[in-house]
C-alpha positions as CSV (number, residue, x, y, z in Angstrom):
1,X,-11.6,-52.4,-73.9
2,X,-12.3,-54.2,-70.9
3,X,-12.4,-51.5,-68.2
4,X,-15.1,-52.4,-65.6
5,X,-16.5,-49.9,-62.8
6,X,-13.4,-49.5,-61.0
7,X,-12.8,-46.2,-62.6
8,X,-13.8,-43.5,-61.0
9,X,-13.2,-40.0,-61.9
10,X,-11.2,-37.3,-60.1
11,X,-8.1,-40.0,-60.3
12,X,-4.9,-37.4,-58.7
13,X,-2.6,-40.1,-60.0
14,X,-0.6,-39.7,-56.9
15,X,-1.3,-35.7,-57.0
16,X,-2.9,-33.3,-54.5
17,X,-5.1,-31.1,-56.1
18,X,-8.3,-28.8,-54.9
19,X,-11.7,-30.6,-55.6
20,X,-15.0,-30.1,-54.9
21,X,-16.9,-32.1,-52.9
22,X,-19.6,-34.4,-54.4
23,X,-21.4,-34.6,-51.6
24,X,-22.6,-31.2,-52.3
25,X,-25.5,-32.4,-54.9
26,X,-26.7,-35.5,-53.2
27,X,-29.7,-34.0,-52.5
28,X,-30.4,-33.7,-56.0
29,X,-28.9,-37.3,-56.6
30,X,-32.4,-38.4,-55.3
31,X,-34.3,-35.8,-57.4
32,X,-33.3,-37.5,-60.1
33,X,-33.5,-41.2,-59.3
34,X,-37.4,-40.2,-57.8
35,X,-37.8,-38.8,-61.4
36,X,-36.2,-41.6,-63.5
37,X,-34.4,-41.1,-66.8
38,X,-36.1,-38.8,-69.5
39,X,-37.6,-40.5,-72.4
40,X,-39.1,-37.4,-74.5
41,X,-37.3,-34.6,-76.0
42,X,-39.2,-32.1,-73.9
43,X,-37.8,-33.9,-70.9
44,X,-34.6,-34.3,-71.7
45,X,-34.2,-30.5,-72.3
46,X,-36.2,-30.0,-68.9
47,X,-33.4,-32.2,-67.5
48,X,-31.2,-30.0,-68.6
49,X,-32.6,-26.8,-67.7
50,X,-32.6,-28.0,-64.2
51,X,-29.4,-29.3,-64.1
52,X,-28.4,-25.2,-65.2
53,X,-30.8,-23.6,-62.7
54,X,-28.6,-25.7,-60.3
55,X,-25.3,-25.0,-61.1
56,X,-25.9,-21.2,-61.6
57,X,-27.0,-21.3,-57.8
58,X,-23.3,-20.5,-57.0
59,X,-21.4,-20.5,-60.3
60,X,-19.7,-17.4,-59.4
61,X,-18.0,-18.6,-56.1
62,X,-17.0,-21.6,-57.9
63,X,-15.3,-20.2,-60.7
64,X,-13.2,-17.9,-58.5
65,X,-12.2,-21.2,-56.4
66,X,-11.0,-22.2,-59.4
67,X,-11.6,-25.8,-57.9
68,X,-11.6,-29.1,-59.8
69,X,-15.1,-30.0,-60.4
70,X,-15.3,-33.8,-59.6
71,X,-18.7,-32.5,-58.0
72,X,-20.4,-31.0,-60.7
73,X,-19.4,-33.5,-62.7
74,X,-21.1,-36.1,-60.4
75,X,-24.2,-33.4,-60.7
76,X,-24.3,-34.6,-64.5
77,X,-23.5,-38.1,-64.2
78,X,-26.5,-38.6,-61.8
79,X,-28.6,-36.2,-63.6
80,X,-28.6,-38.8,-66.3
81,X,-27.4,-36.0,-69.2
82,X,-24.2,-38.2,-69.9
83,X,-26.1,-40.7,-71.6
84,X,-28.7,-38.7,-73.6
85,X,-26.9,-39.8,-77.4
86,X,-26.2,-43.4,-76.1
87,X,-28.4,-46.2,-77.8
88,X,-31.8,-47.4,-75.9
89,X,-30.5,-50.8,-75.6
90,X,-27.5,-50.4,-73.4
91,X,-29.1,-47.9,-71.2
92,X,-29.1,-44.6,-73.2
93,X,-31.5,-41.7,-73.6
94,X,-31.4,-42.6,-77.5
95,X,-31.6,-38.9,-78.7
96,X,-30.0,-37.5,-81.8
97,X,-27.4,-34.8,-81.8
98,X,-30.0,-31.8,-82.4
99,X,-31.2,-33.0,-78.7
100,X,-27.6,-32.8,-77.5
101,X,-27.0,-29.7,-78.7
102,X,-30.1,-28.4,-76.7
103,X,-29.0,-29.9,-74.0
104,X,-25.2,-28.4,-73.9
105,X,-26.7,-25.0,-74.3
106,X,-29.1,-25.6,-71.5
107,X,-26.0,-26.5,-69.0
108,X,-24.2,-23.8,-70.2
109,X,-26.6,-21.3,-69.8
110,X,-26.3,-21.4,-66.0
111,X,-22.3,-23.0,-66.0
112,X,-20.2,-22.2,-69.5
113,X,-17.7,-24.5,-68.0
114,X,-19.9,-27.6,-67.4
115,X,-22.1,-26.6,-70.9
116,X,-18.6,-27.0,-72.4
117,X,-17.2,-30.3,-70.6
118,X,-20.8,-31.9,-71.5
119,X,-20.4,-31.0,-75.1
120,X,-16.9,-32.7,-74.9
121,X,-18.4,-35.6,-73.5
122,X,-20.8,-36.3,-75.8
123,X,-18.4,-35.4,-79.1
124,X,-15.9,-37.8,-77.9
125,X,-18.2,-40.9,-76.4
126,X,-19.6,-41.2,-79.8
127,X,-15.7,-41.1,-81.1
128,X,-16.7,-44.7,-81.7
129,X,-19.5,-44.2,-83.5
130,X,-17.3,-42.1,-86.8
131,X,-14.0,-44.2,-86.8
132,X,-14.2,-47.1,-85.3
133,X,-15.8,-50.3,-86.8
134,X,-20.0,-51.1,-86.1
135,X,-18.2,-54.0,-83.5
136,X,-16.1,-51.5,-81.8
137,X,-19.1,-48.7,-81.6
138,X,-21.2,-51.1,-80.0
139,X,-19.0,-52.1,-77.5
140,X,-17.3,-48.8,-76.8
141,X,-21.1,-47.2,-76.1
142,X,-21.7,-50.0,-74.2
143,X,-19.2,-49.6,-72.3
144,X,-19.7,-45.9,-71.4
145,X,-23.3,-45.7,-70.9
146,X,-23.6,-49.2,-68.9
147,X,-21.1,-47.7,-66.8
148,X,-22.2,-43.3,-66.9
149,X,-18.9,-42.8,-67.9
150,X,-17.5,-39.2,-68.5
151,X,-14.9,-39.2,-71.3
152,X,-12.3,-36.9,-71.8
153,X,-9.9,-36.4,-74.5
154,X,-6.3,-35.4,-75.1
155,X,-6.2,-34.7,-78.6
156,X,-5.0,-30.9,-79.4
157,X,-3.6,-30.8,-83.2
158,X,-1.7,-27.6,-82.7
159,X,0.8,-30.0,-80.4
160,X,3.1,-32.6,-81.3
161,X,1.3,-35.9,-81.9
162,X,1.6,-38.5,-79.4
163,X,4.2,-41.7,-80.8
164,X,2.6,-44.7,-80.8
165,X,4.2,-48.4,-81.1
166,X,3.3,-51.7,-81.1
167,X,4.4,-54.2,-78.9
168,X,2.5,-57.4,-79.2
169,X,-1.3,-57.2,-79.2
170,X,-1.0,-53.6,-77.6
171,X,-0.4,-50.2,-79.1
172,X,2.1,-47.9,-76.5
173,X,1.2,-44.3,-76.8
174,X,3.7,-41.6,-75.3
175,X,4.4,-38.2,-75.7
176,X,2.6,-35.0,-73.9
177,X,-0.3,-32.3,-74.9
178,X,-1.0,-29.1,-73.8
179,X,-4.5,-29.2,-73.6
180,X,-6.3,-32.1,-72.3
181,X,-10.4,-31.0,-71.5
182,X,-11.8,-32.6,-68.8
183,X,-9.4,-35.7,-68.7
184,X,-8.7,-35.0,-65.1
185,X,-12.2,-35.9,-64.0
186,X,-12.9,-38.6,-66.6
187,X,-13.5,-41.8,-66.3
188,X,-12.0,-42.7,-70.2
189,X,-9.8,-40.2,-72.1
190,X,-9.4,-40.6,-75.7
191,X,-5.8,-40.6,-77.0
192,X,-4.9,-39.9,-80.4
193,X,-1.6,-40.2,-82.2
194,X,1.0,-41.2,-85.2
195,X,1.9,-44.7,-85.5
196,X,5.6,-45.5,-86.0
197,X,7.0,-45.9,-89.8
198,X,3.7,-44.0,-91.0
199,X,1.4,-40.8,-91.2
200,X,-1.8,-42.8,-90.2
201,X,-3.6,-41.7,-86.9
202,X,-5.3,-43.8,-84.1
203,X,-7.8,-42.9,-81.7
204,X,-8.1,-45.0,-78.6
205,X,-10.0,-44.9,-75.2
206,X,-7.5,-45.5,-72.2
207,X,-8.2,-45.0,-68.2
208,X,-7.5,-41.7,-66.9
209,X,-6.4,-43.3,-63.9
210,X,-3.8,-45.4,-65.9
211,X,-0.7,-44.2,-64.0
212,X,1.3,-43.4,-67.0
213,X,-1.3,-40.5,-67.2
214,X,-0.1,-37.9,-65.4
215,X,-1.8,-34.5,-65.5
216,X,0.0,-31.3,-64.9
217,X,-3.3,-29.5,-63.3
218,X,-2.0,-26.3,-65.0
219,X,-5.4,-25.0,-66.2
220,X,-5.4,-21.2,-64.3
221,X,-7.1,-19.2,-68.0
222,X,-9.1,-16.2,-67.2
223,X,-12.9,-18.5,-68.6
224,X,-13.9,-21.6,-68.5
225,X,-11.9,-22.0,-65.5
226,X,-13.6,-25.8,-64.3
227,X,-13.0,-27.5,-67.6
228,X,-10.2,-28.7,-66.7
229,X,-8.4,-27.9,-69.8
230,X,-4.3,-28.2,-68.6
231,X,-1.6,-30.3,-69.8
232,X,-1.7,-34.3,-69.7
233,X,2.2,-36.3,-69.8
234,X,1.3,-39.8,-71.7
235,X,3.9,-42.4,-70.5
236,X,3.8,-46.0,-71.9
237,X,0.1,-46.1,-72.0
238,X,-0.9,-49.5,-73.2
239,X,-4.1,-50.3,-75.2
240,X,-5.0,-53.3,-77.0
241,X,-4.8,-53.5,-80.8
242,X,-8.5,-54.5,-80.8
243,X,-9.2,-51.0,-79.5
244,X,-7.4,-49.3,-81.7
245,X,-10.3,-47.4,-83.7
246,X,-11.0,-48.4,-87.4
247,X,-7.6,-50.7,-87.5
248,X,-7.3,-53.9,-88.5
249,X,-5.8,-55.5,-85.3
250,X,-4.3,-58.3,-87.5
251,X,-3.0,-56.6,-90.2
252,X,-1.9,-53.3,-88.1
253,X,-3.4,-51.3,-90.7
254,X,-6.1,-48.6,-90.9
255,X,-9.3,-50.4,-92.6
256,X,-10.3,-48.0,-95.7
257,X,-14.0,-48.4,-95.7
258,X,-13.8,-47.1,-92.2
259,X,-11.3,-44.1,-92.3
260,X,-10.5,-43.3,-95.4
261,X,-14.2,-41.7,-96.7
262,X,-15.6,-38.5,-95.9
263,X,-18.3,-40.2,-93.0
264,X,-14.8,-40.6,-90.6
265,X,-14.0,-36.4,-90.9
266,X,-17.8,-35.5,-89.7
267,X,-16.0,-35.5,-85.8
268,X,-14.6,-32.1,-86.7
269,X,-18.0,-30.1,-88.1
270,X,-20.1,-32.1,-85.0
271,X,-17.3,-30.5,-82.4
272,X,-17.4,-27.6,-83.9
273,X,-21.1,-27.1,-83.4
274,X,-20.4,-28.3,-79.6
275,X,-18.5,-24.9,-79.3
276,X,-21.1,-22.6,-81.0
277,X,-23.9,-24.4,-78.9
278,X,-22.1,-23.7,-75.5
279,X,-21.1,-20.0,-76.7
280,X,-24.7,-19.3,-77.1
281,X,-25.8,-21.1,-73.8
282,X,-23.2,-18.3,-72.2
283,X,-24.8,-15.5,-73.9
284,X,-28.6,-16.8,-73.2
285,X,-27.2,-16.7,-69.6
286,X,-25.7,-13.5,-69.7
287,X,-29.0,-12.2,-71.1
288,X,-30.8,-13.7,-68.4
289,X,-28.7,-12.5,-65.4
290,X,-28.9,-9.0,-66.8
291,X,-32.6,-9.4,-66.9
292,X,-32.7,-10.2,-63.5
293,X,-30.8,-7.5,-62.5
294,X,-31.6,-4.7,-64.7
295,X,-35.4,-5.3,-63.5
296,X,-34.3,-5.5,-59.8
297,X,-31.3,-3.2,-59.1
298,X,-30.4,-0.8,-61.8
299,X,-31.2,2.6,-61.2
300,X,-31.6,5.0,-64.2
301,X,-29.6,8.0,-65.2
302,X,-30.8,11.3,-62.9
303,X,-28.9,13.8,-65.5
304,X,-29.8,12.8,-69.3
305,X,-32.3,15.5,-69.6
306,X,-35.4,12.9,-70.2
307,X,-35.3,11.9,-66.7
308,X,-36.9,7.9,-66.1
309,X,-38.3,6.9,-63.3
310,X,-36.5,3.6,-63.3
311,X,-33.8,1.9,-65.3
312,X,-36.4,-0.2,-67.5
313,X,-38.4,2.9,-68.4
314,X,-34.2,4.8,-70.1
315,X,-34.8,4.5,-74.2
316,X,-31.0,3.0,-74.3
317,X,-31.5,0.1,-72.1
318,X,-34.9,-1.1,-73.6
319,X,-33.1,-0.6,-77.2
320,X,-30.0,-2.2,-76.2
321,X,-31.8,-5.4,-74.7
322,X,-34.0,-5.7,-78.0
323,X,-31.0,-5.6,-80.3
324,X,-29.1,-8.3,-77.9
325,X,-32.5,-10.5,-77.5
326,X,-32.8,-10.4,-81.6
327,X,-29.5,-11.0,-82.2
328,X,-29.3,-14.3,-80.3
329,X,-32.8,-15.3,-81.2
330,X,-31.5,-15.6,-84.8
331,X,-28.6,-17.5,-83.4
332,X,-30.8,-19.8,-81.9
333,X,-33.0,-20.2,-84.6
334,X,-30.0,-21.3,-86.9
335,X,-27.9,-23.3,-84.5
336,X,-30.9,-25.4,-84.0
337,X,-31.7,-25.7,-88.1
338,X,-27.7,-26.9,-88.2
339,X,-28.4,-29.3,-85.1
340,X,-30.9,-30.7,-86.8
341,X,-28.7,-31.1,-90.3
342,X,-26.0,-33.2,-88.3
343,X,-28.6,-35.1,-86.6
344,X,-30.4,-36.1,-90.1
345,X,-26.3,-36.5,-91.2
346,X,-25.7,-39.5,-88.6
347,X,-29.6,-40.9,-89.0
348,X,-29.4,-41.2,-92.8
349,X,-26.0,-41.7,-93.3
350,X,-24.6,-43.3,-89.9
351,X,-25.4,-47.0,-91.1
352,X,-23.6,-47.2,-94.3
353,X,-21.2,-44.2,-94.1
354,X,-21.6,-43.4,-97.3
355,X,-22.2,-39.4,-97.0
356,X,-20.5,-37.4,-100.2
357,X,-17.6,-35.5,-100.1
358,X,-19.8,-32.6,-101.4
359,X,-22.5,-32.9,-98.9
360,X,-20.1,-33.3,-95.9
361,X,-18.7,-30.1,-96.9
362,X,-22.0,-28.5,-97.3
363,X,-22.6,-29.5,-93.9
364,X,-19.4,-28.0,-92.5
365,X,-20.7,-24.3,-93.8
366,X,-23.6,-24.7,-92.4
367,X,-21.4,-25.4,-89.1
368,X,-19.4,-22.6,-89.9
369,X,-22.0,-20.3,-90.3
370,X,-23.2,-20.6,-86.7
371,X,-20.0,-20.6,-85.6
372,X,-19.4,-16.8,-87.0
373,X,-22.7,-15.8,-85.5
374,X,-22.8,-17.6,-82.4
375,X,-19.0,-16.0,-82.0
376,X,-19.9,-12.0,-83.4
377,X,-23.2,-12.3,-81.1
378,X,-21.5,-13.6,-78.0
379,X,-19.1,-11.3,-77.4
380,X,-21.4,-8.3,-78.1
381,X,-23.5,-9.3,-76.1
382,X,-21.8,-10.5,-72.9
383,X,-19.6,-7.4,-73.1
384,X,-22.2,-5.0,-73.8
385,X,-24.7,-6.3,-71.0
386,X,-22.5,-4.4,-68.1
387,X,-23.8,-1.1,-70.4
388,X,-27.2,-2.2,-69.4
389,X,-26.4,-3.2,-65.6
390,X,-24.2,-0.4,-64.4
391,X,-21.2,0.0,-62.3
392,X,-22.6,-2.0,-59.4
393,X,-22.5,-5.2,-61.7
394,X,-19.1,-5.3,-61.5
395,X,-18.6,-6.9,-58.7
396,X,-16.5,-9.8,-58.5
397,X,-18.8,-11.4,-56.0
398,X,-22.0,-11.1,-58.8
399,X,-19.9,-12.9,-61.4
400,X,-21.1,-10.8,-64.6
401,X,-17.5,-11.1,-66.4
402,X,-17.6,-14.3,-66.2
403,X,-19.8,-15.1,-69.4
404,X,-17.6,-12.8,-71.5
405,X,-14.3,-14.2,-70.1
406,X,-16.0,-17.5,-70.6
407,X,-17.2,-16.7,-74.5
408,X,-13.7,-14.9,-74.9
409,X,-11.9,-18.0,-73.8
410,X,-12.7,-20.7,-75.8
411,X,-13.8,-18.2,-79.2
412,X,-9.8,-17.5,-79.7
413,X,-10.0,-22.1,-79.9
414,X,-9.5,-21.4,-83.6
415,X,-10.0,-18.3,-85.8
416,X,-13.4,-17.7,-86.5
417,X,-11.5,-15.4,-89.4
418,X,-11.1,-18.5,-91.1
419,X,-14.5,-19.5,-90.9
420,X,-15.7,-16.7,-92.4
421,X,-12.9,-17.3,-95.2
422,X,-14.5,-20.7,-95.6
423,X,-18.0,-19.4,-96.0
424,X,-16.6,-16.6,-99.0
425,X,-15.3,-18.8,-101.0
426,X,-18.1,-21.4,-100.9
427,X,-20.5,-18.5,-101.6
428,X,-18.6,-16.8,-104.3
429,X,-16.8,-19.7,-105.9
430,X,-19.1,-22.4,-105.0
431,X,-15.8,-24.1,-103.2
432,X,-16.1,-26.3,-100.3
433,X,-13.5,-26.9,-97.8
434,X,-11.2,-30.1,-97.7
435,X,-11.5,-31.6,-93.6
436,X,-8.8,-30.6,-91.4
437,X,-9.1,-30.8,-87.9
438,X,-10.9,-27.8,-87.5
439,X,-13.2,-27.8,-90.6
């Protein structure tokens, strides 16, 4: 790929559309620079947490704007989080996933929406990394974190593929998808599709500002409302053969050592870890804004017959916000055991590809597992909390639906019914579950 710093995200491809401004977060533009790019763990996740405390500062407004965030995404790109899997040498923070994952929940603690465009990002700039060759990684991260690029991707399975042709040393992709997360403010959207005459996919990296990308800015769901998430149409979108992921650009043909073994599915169970990680950032948050406001501004009950003196003193409450605070401690405790699984997947396993089919499926139920938990506990919780805050928290200005419209959302992404299918039968039949593009 040879795309230099010309591309800039926010591209309208000749389309007005509301964006947000940003200019907004310059100020912290400098906090950043004066601070320098993390190069610990600990500071990567402090990164992180300020980067939340900042967005949560007026989440709620934005999210009824409803506005495109070209700003907050600047807010990231600056804060340096973009890069935090890249490689040292090129420029990146060098981190494994477990690190990552931290990092996504962090964002999304104070902004579901930006937790969940982060943990996009970081699934599909390390596309490379899975299936595409060791030439093509290197020069695909090298490309993104030379240039802090935020990647998008248009690849929804539920939808037709995209076509894709040959014409010369290019591939052409056309077609359209429903879904298309963040591609309107990326820099790079991955494209995925069917090439002619056969059943074989290809992932490839193309501009978003290419002007046969033209995005339909449809995204108007009732959570995670600045992800971006609407409909892209693909028209003639050229990319060279060279770029096409895990091919053989001579040849035209997938290379088997790349894409056909069980190290090319791990994309699905490392995405699918993204989602639980930002579900529980949302429900961490929810916990803490009802902290806040339970301590500050709910009153308690003047007619249960054990009158309180205040809100934290009522038995229900203090029971309630125990059962919620275990409850996602436990979550916590085994999303970041499975974070650390995938990390030790890609350490040990990354250079020679050569994981199992057996322990790539273990690895999916461990995925799976947090997925049913981080799912059962998140909507509990961010439902439940308005129990604890009372009718005054309500108010559309305060912003308290917002975590469980934003859990709600993206939890109905694919059935977590299934998941807990999956888990049954590897418990009780010892079965693990072939890769789709959900497992």
């Amino acid at each position: 790929m040879t795309v230099e710093n010309g591309a800039t995200n926010g591209a309208s491809n000749g389309i007005h559309y509301d964006k947000t401004d940003p200019g907004i977060y310059q100020k912290y533009r400098q906090e950043f620079d004066d601070q320098g790019q993390p190069d610990t763990e600990k500071l990567w996740v402090a990164r992180a947490q300020r980067v939340g405390e900042i967005l949560a500062e007026d989440v709620a407004q934005r999210d009824i704007d409803n506005k495109s965030p070209v700003a907050e995404v600047s807010l990231l790109k600056s804060s340096g989080l973009l890069k935090v899997l890249g490689p040292s040498k090129f420029g990146g923070g060098g981190q494994l996933w477990d690190v990552g994952y931290r990092v996504i929940r962090e964002v999304a603690k104070g902004d579901g929406s930006l937790g969940m465009l982060l943990g996009y990002h970081l699934l599909w700039s390390t596309t490379a990394n899975v299936v595409g060759t060791d030439e093509q990684k290197d020069r695909t991260q090298e490309l993104i974190i030379r240039n802090n690029y935020f990647v998008g991707g248009a690849v929804n399975p539920r939808d037709e593929d995209l076509k894709i042709t040959s014409d010369g040393d290019s591939i052409v992709f056309n077609g359209s998808k429903a879904f298309n997360t963040g591609g309107v403010v990326s820099d790079l959207t991955v494209l995925e599709g069917i090439y002619e005459g056969t059943d074989k996919h290809i992932f490839a990296f193309a501009r978003a500002d290419d002007p046969g990308m033209v995005f339909k800015h449809d995204w108007n769901n009732i959570g995670l409302r600045l992800t971006e998430s609407g409909g892209v149409t693909i028209s003639n979108i050229r990319v060279p053969w060279a770029d096409a992921l895990g091919w053989d650009s001579s040849t035209k043909t997938p290379i088997p050592s790349v894409l056909e073994i069980p190290f090319a599915t791990l994309l699905l169970p490392t995405i699918q870890l993204v989602f639980s990680n930002f579900y529980l950032g949302i429900t961490q948050g929810a916990l803490q804004f009802g902290q806040n406001y339970t301590t500050s501004k709910t009153r308690a009950w003047p007619y249960g017959g054990d009158n309180k003196e205040t809100a934290t003193e009522e038995f229900y409450i203090l029971e309630r916000y125990g059962n919620y605070v275990a409850h996602t401690r436990a979550a916590e405790a085994l999303a970041d055991k499975t974070g650390k699984l995938i990390a030790d997947v890609y350490a040990h396993y990354g250079e020679k590809r050569d994981i199992t089919d057996r322990a790539r499926g273990e690895v999916a139920e461990s995925v799976a597992s947090v997925k049913v938990v981080a799912t059962d506990t998140g909507l509990t919780v961010t439902s439940g909390i308005f129990e604890l805050t009372g009718a005054r928290a309500t108010g559309q200005k305060l912003g308290l639906d917002r975590f469980w419209r934003d859990v709600r959302t993206h939890t109905l992404h694919d059935p977590v019914a299934y998941k807990n299918r999956e888990l049954g039968r590897y418990f009780l039949l010892n079965e693990i579950p072939e890769p789709t593009w959900y497992t």
